[in-house]
Residue frames as qw, qx, qy, qz and C-alpha x, y, z in Angstrom:
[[0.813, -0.469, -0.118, -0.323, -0.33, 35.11, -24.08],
 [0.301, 0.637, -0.471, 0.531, 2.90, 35.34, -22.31],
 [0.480, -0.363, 0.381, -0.702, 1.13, 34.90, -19.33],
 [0.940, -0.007, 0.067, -0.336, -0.37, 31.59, -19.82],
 [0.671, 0.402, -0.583, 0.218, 3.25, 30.12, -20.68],
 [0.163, 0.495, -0.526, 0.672, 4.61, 31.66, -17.68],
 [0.683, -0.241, 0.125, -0.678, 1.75, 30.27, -15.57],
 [0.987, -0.098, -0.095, -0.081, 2.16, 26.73, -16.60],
 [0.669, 0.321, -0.526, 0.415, 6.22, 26.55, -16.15],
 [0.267, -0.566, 0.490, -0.607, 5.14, 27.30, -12.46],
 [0.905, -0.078, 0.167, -0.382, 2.66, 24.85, -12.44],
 [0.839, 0.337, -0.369, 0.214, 5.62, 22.43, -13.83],
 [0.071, -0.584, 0.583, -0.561, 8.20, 23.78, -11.30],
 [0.580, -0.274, 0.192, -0.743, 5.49, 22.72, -8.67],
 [0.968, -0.051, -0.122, -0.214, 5.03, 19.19, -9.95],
 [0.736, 0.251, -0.518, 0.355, 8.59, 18.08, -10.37],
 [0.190, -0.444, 0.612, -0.626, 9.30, 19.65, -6.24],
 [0.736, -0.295, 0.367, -0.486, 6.30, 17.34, -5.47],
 [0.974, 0.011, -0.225, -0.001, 8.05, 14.63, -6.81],
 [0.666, 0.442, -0.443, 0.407, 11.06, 15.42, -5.47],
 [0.099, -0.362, 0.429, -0.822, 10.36, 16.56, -1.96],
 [0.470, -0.267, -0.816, -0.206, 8.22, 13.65, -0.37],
 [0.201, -0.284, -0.491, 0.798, 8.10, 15.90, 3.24],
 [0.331, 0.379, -0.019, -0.864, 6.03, 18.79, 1.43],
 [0.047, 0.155, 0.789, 0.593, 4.82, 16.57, -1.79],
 [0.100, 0.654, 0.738, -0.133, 0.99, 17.47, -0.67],
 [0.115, -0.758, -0.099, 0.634, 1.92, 21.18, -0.36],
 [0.036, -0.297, 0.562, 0.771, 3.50, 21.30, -4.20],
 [0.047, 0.358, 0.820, 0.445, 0.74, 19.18, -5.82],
 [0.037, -0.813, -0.444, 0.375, -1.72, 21.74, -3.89],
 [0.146, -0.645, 0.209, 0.721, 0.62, 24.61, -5.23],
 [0.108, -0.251, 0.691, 0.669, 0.32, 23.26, -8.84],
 [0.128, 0.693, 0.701, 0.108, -3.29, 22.29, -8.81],
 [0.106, -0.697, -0.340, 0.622, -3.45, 25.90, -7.70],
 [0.046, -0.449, 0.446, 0.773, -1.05, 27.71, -10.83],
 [0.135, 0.410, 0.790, 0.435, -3.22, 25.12, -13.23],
 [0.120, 0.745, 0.647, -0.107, -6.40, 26.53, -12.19],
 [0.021, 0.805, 0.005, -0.592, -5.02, 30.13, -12.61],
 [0.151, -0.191, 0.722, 0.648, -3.75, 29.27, -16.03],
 [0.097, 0.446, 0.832, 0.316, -7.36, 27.86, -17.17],
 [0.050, 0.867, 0.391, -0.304, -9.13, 31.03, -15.82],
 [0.002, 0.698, -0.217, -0.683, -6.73, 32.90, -18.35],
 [0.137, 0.058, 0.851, 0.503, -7.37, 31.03, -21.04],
 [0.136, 0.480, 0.863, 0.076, -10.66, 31.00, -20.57],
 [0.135, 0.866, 0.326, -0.354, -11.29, 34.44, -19.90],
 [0.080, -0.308, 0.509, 0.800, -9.04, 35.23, -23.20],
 [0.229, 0.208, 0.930, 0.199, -11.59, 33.24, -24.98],
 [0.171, 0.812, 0.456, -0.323, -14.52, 35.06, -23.53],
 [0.072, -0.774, -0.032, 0.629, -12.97, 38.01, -24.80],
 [0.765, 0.542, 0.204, -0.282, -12.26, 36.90, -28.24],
 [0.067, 0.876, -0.478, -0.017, -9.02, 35.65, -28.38],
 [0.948, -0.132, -0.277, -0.086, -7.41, 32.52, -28.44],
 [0.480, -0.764, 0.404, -0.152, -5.07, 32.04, -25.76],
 [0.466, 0.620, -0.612, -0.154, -1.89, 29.58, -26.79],
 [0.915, -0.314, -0.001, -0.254, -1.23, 26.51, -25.24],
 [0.890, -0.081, 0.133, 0.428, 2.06, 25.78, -26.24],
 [0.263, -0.732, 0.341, 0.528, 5.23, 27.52, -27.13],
 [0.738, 0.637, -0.045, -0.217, 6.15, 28.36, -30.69],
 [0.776, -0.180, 0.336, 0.503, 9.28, 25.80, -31.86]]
């Protein structure tokens, strides 16, 4: 679930611009609500499917 990693280190990307870019900061936290939501619809639809879908990265 490559995908779901790679999803949230956008969503991360996203936050730290909107904290760092007070001109745009609506536009990133929009952009990162966005990548979240697309992360939880792949989780979830791993689930459906009968999979569990990682959350975190393996140390």
């Amino acid at each position: 679930m490559t995908r779901v990693l790679n999803l949230r280190d956008q969503e991360a990307v996203c936050r730290e611009r909107a904290q760092r870019d007070g001109d745009r900061r609506a536009f990133w936290s929009a952009e990162a609500e966005a990548w979240q939501r697309v992360a939880l619809d792949e989780i979830a639809a791993a689930f459906r499917q009968g999979r569990p879908a990682p959350l975190e990265r393996a140390s």
